[in-house]
C-alpha positions in Angstrom: -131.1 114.4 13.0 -130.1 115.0 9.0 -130.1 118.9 7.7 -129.9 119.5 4.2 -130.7 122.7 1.9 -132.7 122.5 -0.7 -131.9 125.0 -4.0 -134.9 127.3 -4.5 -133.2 130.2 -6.6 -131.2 132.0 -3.6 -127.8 132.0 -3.1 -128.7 130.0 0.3 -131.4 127.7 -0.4 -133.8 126.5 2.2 -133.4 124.2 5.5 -135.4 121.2 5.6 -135.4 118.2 7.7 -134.3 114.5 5.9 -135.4 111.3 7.3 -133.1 108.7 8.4 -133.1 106.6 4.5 -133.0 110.1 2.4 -136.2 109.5 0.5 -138.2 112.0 2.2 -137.5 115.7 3.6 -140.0 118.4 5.4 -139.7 121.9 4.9 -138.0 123.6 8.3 -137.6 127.5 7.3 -140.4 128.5 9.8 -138.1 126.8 12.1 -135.3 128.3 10.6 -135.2 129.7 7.0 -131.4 128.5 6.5 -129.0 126.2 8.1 -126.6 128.8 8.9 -129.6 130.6 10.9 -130.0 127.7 12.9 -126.6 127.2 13.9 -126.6 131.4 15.0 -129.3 130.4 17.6 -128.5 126.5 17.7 -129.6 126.2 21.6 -132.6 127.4 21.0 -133.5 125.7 17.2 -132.2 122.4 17.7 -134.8 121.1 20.0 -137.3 122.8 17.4 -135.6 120.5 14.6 -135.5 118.0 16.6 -139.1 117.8 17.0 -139.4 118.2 13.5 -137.3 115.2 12.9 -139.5 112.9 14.7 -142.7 114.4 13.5 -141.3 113.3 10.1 -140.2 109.8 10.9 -144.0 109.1 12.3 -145.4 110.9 9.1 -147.0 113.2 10.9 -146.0 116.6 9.1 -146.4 117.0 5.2 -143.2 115.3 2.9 -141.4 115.9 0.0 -139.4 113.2 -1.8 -135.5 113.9 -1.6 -133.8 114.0 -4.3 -130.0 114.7 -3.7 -129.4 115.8 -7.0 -132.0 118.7 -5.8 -129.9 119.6 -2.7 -127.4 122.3 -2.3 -124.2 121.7 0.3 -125.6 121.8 3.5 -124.1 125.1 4.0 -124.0 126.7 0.2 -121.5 129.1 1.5 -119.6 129.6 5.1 -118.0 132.3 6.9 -115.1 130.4 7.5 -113.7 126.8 6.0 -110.2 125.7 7.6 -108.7 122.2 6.5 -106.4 120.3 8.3 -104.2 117.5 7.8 -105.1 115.0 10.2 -103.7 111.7 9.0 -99.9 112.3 9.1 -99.4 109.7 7.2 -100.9 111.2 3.9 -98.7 113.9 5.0 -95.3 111.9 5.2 -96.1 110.2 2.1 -95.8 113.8 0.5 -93.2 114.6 1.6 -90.9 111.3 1.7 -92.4 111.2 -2.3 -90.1 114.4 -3.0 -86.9 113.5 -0.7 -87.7 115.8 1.9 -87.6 114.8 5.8 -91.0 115.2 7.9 -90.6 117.8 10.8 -91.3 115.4 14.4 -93.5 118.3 15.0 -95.9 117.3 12.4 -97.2 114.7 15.0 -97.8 116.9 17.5 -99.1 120.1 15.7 -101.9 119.8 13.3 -101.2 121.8 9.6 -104.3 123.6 8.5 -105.2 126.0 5.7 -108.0 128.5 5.6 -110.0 127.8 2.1 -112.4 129.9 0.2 -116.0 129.3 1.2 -117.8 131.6 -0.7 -118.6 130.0 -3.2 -119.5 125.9 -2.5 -120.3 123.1 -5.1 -123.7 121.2 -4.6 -123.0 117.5 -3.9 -124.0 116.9 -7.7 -122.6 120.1 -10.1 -119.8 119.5 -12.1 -115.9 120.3 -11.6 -115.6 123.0 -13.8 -112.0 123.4 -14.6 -110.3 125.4 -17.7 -107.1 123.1 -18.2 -106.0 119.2 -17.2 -103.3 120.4 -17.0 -103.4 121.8 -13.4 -103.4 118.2 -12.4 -107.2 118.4 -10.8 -107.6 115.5 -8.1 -110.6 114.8 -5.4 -109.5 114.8 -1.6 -112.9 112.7 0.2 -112.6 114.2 3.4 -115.1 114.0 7.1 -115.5 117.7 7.9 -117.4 118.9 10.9 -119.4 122.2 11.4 -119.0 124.0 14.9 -121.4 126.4 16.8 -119.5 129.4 18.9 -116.4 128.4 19.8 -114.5 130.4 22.5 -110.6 131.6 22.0 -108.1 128.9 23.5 -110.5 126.2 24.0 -109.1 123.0 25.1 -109.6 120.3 22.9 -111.9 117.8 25.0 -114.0 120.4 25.1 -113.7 121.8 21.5 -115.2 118.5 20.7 -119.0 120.0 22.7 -119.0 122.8 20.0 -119.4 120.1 17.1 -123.1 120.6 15.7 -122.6 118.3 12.1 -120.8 115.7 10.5 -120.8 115.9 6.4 -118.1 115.3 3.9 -116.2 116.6 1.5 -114.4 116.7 -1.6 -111.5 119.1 -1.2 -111.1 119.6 -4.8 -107.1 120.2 -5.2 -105.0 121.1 -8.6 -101.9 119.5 -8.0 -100.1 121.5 -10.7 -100.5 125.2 -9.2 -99.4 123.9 -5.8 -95.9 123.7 -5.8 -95.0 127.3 -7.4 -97.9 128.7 -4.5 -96.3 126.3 -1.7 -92.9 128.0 -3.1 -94.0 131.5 -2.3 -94.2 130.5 1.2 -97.9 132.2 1.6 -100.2 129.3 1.3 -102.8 128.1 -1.3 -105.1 129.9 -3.0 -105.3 129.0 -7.0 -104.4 125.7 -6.3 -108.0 125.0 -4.3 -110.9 125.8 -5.8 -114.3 125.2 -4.3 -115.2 122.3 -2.4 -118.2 120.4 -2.3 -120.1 118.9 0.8 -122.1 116.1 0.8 -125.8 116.5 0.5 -127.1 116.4 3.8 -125.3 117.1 7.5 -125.7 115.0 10.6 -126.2 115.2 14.1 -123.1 113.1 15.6 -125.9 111.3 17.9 -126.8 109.7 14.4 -123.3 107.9 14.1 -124.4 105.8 17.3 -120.8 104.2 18.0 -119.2 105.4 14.6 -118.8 108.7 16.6 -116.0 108.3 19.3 -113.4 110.4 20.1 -114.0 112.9 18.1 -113.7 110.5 15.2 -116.2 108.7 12.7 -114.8 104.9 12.9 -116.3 103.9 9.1 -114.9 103.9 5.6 -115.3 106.6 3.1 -115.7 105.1 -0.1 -114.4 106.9 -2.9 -115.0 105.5 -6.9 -113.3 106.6 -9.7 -115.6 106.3 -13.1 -117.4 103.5 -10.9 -114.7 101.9 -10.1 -113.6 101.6 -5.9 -110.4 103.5 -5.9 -110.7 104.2 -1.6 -112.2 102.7 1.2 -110.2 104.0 4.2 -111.4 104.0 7.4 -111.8 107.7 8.9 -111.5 106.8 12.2 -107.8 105.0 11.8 -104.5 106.2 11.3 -106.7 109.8 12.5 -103.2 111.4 14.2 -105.3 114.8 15.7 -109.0 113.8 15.6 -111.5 116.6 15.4 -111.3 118.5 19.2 -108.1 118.4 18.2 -108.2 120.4 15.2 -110.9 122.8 16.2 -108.8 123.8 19.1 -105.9 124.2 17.0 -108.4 126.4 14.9 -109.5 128.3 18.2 -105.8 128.8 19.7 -106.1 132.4 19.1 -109.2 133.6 18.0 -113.0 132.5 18.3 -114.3 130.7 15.8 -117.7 131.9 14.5 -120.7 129.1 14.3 -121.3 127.6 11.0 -117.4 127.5 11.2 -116.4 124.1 8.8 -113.4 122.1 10.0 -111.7 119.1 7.6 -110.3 116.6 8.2 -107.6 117.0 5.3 -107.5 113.7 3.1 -108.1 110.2 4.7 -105.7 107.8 4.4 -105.0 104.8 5.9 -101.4 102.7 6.2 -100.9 98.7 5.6 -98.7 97.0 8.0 -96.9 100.1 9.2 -95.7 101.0 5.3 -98.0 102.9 2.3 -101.2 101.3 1.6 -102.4 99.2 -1.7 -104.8 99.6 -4.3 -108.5 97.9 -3.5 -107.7 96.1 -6.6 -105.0 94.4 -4.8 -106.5 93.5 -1.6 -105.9 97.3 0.0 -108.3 99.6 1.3 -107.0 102.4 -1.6 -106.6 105.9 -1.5 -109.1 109.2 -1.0 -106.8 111.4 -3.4 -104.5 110.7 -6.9 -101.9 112.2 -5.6 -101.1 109.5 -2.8 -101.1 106.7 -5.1 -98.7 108.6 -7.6 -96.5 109.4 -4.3 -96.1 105.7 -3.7 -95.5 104.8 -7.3 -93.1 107.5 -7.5 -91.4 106.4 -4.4 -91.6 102.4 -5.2 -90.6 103.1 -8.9 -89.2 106.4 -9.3 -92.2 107.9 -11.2 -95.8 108.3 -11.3 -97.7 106.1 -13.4 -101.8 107.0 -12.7 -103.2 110.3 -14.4 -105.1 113.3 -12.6 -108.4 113.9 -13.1 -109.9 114.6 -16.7 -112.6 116.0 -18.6 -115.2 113.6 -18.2 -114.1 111.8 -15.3 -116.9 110.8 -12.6 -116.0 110.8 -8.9 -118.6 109.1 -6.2 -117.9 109.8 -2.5 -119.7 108.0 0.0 -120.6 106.3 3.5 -122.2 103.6 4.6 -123.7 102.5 8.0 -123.0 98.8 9.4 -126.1 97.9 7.6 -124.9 99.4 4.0 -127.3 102.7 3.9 -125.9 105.8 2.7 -125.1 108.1 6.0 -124.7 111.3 3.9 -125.9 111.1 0.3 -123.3 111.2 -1.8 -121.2 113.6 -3.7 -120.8 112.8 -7.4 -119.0 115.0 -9.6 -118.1 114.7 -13.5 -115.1 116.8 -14.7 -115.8 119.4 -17.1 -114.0 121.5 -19.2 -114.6 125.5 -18.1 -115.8 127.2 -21.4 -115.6 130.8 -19.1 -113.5 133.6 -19.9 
């Protein structure tokens, strides 16, 4: 089943029901009005939209083409957004990039931040940004919105409280985070709001992608049209998603319409960093990994952050090449705000 929300002039939008190749939707608000009403009564909605879902693939309720660039994030705003860091390696690259030593517990004990989730992007507005100079970069992420989850659930089981699958661009501005990291508080200026891709997924969609609490496929990321990642989610995964929700839930419930990341994906080659796709690699989800390994091979970063005017595409594909999620695209714009 695919859930996306639809912008009709409130701050939430409306639920409707996509088919499988994201060319046609059906209205689902006298199911549920908004996504984050279905996930409140899930048990009881989900068989409603699943019926929906099937009406639509036999034709046999009224359409509406689907257009992503009409679609909201599938949840325009959340009451909670927590990002981990689940490939490590992304992590040691950081840090090994600055001289500093990785903590062994980092392999054992997932790192997460809670971000603001307000105030969403759709999958096509702009990044909206008043200076270059905070160094803004894309993170393509897999994120996963829960249902209820109790306090001190265990993480095989965290993995039943998993409703959707979307993505995510974890907009970051490099610049700002050191001098926050330095206060010793967490982010806050340095992330601004992310957006999700245009529609959310059932995992039963993901048919053999979706094992282990993991989607085994690669998230293409292009920069100005040009590939610049195409890591596979489900490798080099250190804590996959039970994981992280139950680090999430170790000591408080989380609410449902709760959305877990998966921090940046990021794959190794051979055991060491990985290599452009220009050069036979399978590239990076972020800037700032590629400047870590030029400033670690050369003793300085050589590629730029994002700037005005800048496109970025992030996407999936099935085993057959169809688009899993829509896609996020975002051009870089300068914010003309106070």
């Amino acid at each position: 089943m695919k859930l996306a929300t639809l912008k009709d002039g409130s701050r939430d939008g409306k639920l409707v029901v996509v088919n499988d190749a994201l060319t046609y939707c059906t209205e689902a608000t006298h199911i549920a009005p908004t996504l984050q009403a279905a996930l409140d009564d899930w048990e009881l909605v989900a068989p409603k939209l699943k019926l929906l879902s099937e009406s639509l693939s036999h034709n046999a309720v009224p359409t509406l083409r689907f257009h992503e660039h009409d679609a909201l994030s599938p949840l325009p705003r959340a009451y909670q957004w927590a990002d981990g860091s689940a490939y490590v390696n992304h992590v040691e690259l950081v840090r090994k990039a600055r001289g500093a030593k990785m903590p062994d517990s980092f392999w054992t004990d997932p790192l997460m931040y809670q971000g603001g989730s307000d105030t969403f992007l759709a999958p096509r507005d702009p990044i909206r940004m008043k200076e270059e100079a905070w160094g803004i970069d894309m993170e393509g992420e897999i994120a996963v919105i829960t249902g209820d989850v109790p306090m001190g659930v265990s993480a095989e089981d965290a993995r039943d409280y998993i409703r959707l699958v979307l993505l995510v661009n974890d907009v970051s501005l490099r610049g700002l985070i050191p001098a926050e990291l330095g206060k010793g508080f967490g982010f806050f200026q340095s992330k601004p709001s992310s957006a999700f891709s245009p529609v959310a997924v059932t995992p039963d969609v993901l048919g053999d992608a979706w094992k282990g609490g993991k989607l085994h496929l690669a998230l293409n990321v292009d920069l100005n049209g040009a590939a610049f990642g195409r890591a596979n989610a489900g490798v080099d995964m250190t804590f996959d998603f039970g994981q992280l929700i139950a680090h999430a839930a170790k000591t408080r419930p989380l609410g449902a319409g709760t959305i877990i990341g998966s921090g940046t994906v990021s794959n190794k080659l051979d055991g060491g960093p990985g290599k452009p796709v220009s050069e036979g690699g399978v590239g990076y989800s972020c800037i700032a990994e590629i400047r870590m390994i030029e400033t670690i091979d050369s003793g300085a970063a050589k590629t730029p952050f994002l700037k005005f005017g800048d496109t970025v595409r992030i996407e999936m594909m099935d085993g057959e090449g169809h688009t899993i999620f829509g896609a996020i695209e975002q051009t870089v714009e300068k914010y003309e705000g106070a």
